[in-house]
C-alpha positions in Angstrom: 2.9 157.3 125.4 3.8 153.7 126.2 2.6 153.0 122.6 4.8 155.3 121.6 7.8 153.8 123.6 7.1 150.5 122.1 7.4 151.6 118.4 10.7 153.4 119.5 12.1 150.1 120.9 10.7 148.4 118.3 12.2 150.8 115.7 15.5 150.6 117.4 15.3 146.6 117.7 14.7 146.6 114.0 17.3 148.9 113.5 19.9 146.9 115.4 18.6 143.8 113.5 19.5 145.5 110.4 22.7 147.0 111.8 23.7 143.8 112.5 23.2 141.8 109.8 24.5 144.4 107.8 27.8 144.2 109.5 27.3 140.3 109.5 27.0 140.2 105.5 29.6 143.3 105.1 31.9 140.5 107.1 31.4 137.9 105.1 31.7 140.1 101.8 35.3 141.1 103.1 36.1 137.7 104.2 34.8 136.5 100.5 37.3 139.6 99.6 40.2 138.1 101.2 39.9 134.5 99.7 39.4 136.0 96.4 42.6 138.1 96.8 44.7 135.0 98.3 43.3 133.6 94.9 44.4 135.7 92.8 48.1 136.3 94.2 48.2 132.3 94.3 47.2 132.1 90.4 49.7 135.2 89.8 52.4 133.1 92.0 51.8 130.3 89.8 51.9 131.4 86.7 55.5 132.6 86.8 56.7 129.2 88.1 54.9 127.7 85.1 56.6 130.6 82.9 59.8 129.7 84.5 59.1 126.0 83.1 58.4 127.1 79.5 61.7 128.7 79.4 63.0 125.7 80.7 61.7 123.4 78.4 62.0 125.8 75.3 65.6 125.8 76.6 65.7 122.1 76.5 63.7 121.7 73.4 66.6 123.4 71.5 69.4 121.7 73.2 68.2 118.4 71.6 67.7 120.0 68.2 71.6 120.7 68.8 72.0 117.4 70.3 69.7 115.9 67.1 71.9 117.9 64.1 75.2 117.0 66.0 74.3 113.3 66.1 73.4 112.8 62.6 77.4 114.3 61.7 78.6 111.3 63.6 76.8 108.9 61.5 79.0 108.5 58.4 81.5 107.5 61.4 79.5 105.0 62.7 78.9 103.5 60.0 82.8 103.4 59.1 83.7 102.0 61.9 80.8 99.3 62.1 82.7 98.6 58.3 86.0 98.0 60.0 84.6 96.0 62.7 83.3 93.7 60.2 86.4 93.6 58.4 88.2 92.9 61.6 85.9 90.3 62.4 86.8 88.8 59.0 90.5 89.4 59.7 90.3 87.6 62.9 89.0 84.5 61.2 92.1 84.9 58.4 94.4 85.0 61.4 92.8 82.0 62.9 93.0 79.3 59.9 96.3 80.9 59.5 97.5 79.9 63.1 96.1 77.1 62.5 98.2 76.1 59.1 101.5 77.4 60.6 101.1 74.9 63.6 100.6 72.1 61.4 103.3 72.8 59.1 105.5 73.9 62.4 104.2 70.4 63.7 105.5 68.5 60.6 109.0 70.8 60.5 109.5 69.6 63.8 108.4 65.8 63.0 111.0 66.2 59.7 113.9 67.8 62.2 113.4 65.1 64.6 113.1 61.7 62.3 114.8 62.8 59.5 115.2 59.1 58.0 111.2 59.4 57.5 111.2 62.0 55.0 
């Protein structure tokens, strides 16, 4: 009989051997399980905020295509009034050798009014 007892403990050693290692993998599977399920709500979690930035940028991608056709309406105006600027400018420098003729003759008025015996 003792033969017989030690193939039943050794049968039950072996089976607890098995047990347990089949809980230890059945853990790990599970724990594998979880990460993988983290994952995927992580990547899910993701991908809307990244969706949320496509709609941002095709939102901003269109306001500068606004921005883009309104510009180009201004620039007929800029380029009138870069036109009168240079005709100011040009103005300006009439103006200037203007002044500068009407204090010389205001300078020789006043030399006339003053020594009128020189004239």
């Amino acid at each position: 009989m003792a033969e017989k007892e030690k193939q039943d403990e050794l049968a039950d050693s072996l089976n607890d051997l098995f047990s347990s290692v089949s809980t230890m993998i059945k853990t790990e599977l599970q724990g594998t399980a979880n990460h993988m399920e983290l994952l995927e709500k992580m990547n899910l979690r993701v991908a809307e905020e990244y969706k949320g930035f496509g709609d941002v940028a095709s939102g901003l991608s269109v306001f500068v295509e606004q921005l883009k056709s309104k510009s180009s309406g201004f620039d007929e105006y800029v380029k009138q009034i870069d036109a009168i600027d240079q005709q100011v400018t040009e103005f300006e420098a009439v103006v200037s050798v203007l002044d500068k003729h009407v204090t010389m003759l205001e300078s020789k008025v006043q030399s006339v009014y003053h020594n009128p015996s020189s004239s």
